[in-house]
Biopython code that builds the backbone (N, CA, C, O; Angstrom):
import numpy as np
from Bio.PDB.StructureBuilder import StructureBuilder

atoms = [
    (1, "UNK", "N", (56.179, -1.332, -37.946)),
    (1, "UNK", "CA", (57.079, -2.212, -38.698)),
    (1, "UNK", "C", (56.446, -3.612, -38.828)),
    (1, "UNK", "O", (56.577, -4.352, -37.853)),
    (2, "UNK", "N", (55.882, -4.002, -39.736)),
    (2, "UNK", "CA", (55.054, -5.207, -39.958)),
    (2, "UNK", "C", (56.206, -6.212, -40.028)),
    (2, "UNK", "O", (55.994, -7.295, -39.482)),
    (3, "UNK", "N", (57.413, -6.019, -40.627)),
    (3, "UNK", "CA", (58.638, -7.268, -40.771)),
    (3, "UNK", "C", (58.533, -7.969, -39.390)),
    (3, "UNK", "O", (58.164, -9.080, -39.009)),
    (4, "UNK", "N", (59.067, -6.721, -38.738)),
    (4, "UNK", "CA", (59.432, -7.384, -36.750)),
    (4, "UNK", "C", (58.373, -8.022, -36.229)),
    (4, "UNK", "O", (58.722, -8.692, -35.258)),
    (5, "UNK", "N", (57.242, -8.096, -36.459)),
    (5, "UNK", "CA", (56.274, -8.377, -36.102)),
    (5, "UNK", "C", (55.990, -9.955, -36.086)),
    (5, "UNK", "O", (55.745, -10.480, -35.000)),
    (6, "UNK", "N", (56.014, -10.673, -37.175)),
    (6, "UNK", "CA", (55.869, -11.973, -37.534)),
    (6, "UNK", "C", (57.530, -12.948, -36.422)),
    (6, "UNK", "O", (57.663, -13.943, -35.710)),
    (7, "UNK", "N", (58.276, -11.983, -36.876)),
    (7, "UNK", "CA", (59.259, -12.945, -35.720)),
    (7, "UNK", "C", (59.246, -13.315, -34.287)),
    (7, "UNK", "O", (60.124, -14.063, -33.857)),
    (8, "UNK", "N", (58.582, -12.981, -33.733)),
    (8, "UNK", "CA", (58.295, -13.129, -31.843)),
    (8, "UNK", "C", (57.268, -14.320, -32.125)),
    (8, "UNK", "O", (57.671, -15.439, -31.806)),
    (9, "UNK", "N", (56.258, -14.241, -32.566)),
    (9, "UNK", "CA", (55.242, -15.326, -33.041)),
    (9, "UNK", "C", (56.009, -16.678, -33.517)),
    (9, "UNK", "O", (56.116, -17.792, -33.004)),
    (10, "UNK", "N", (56.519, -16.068, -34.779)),
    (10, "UNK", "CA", (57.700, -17.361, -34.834)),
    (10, "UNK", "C", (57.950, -18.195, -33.838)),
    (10, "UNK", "O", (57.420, -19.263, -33.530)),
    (11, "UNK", "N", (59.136, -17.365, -33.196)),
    (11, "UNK", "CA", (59.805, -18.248, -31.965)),
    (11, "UNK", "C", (58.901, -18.864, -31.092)),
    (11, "UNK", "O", (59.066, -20.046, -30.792)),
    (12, "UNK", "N", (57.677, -18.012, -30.510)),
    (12, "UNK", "CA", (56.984, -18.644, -29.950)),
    (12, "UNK", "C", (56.315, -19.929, -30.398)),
    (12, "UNK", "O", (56.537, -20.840, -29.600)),
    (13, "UNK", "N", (55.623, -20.252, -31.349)),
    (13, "UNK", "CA", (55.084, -21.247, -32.188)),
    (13, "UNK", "C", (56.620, -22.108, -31.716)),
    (13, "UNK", "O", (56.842, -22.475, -30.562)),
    (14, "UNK", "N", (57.377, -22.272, -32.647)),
    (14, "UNK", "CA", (58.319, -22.679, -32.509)),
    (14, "UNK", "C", (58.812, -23.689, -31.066)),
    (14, "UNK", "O", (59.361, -24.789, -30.990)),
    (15, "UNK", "N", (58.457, -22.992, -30.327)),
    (15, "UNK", "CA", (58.872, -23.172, -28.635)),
    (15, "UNK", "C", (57.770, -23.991, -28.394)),
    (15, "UNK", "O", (58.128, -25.140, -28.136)),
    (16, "UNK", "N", (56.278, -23.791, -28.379)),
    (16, "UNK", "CA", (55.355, -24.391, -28.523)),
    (16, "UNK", "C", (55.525, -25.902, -28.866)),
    (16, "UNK", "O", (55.317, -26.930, -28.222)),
    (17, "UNK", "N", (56.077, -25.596, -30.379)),
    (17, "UNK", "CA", (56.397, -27.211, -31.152)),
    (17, "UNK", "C", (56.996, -27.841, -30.258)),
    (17, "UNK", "O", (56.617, -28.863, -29.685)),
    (18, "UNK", "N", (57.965, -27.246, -30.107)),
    (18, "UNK", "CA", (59.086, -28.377, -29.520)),
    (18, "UNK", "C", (58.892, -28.764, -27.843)),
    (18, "UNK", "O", (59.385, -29.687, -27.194)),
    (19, "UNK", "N", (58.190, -27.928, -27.534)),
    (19, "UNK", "CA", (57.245, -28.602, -26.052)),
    (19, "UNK", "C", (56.530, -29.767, -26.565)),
    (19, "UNK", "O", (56.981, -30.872, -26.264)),
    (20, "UNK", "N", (55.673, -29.707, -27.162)),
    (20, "UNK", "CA", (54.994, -30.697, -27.778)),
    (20, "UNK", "C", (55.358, -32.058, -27.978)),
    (20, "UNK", "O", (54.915, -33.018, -27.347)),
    (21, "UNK", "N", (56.373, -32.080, -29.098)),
    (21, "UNK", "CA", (57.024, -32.890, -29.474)),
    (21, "UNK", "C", (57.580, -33.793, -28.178)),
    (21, "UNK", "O", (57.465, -35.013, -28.063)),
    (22, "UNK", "N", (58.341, -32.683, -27.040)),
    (22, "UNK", "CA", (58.807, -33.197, -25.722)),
    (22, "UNK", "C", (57.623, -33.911, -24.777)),
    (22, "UNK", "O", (57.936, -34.787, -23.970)),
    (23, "UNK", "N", (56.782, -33.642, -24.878)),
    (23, "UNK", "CA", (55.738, -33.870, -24.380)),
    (23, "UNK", "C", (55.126, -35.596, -24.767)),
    (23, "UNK", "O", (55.118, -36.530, -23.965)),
    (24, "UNK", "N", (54.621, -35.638, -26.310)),
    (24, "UNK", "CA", (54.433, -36.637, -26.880)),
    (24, "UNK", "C", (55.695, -38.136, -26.974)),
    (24, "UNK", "O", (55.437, -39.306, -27.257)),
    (25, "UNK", "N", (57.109, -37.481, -26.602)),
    (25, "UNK", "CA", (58.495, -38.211, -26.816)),
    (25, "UNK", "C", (57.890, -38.946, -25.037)),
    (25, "UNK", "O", (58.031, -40.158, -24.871)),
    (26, "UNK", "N", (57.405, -38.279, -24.144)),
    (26, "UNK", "CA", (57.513, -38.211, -22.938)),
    (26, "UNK", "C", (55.769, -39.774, -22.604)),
    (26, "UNK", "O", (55.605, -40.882, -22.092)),
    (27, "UNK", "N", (55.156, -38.944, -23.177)),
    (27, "UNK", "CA", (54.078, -39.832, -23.439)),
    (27, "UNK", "C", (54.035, -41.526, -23.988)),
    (27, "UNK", "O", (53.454, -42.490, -23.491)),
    (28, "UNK", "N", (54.648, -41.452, -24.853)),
    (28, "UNK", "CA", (55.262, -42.510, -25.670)),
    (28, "UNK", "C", (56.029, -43.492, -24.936)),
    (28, "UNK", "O", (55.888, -44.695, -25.154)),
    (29, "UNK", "N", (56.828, -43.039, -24.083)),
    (29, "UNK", "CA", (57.917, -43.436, -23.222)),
    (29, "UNK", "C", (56.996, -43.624, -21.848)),
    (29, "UNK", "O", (57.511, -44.401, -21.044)),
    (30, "UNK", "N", (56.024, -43.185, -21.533)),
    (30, "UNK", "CA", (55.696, -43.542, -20.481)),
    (30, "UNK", "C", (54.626, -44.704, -20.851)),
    (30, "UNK", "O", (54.487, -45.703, -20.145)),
    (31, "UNK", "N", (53.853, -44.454, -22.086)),
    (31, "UNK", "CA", (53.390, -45.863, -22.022)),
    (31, "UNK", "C", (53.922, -47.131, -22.545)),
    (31, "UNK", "O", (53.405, -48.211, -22.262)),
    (32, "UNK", "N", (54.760, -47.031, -23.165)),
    (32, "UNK", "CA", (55.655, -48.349, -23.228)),
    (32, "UNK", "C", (55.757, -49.014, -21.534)),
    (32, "UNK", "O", (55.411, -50.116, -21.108)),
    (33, "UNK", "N", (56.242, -48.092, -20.985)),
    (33, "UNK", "CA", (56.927, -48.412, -19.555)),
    (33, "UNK", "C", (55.445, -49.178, -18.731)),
    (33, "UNK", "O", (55.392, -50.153, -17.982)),
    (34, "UNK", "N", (54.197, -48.138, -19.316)),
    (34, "UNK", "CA", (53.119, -49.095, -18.921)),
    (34, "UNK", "C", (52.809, -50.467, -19.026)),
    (34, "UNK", "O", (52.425, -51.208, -18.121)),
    (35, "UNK", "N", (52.970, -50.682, -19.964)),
    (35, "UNK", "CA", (52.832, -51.767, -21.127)),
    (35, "UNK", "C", (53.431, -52.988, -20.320)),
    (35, "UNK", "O", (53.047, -54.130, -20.070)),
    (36, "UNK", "N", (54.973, -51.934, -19.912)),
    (36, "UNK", "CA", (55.870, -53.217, -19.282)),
    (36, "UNK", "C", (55.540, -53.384, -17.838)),
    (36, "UNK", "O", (55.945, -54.367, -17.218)),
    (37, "UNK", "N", (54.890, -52.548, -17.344)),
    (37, "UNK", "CA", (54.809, -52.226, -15.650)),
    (37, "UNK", "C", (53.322, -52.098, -15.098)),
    (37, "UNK", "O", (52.960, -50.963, -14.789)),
    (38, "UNK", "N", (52.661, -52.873, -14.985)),
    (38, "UNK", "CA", (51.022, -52.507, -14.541)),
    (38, "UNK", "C", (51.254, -52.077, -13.661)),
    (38, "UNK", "O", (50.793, -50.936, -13.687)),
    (39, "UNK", "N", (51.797, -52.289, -12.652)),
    (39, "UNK", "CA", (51.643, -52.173, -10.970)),
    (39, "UNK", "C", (52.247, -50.725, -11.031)),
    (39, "UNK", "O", (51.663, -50.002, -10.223)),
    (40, "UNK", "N", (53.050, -50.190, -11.602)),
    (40, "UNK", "CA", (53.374, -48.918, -11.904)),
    (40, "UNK", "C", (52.107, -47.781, -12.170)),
    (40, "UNK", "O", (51.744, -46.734, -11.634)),
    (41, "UNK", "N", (51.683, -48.587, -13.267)),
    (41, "UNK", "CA", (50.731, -47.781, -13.613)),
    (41, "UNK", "C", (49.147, -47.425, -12.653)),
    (41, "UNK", "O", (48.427, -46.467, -12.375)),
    (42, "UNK", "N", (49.231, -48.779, -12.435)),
    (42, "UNK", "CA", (47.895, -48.571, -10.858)),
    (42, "UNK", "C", (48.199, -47.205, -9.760)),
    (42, "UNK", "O", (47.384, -46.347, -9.420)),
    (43, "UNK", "N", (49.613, -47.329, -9.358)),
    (43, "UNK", "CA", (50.082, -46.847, -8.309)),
    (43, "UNK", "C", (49.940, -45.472, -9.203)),
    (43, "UNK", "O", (49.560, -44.562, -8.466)),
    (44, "UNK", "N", (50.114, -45.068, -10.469)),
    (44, "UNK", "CA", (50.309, -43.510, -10.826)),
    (44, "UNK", "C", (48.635, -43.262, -10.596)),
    (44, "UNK", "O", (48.130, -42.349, -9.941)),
    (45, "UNK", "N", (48.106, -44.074, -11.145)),
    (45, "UNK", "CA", (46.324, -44.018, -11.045)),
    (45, "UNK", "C", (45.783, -43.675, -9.496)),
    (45, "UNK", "O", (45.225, -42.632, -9.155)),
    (46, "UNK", "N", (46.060, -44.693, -8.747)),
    (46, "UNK", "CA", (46.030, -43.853, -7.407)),
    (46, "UNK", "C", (46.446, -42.839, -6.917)),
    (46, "UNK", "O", (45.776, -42.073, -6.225)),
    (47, "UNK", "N", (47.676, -42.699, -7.233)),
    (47, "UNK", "CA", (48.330, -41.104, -7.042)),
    (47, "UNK", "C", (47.824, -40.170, -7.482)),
    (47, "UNK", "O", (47.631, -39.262, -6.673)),
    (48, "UNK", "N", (47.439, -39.971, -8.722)),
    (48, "UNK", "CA", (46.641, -39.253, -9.321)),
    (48, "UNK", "C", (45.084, -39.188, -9.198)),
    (48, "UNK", "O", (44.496, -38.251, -9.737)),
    (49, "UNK", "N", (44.490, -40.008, -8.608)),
    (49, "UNK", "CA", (43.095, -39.589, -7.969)),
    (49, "UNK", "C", (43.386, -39.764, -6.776)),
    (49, "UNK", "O", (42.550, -39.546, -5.898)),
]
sb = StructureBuilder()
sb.init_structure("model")
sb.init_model(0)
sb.init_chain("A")
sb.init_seg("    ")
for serial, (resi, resn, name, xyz) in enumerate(atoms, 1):
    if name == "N":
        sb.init_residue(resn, " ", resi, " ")
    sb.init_atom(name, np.array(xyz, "f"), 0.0, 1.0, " ", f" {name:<3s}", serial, name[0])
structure = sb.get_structure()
């Protein structure tokens, strides 16, 4: 059945996007917060190495 086929892909893509999107909304928002917060951001830098 080639119809059923294209829909699972769909959703997935789909799901994909909108991770993304959450992702980049998330990004965005964290560097503003940089922007406003160095000492924040040092401390994630250390944390993270």
């Amino acid at each position: 059945m080639p119809q059923l086929s294209p829909l699972p892909w769909v959703f997935s893509f789909m799901m994909v996007f909108m991770l993304f999107m959450s992702m980049l909304i998330v990004y965005f928002v964290k560097f503003k917060s940089m922007k406003m917060l160095n000492n924040e951001l040092i401390k994630m830098m250390m944390w993270c190495w």
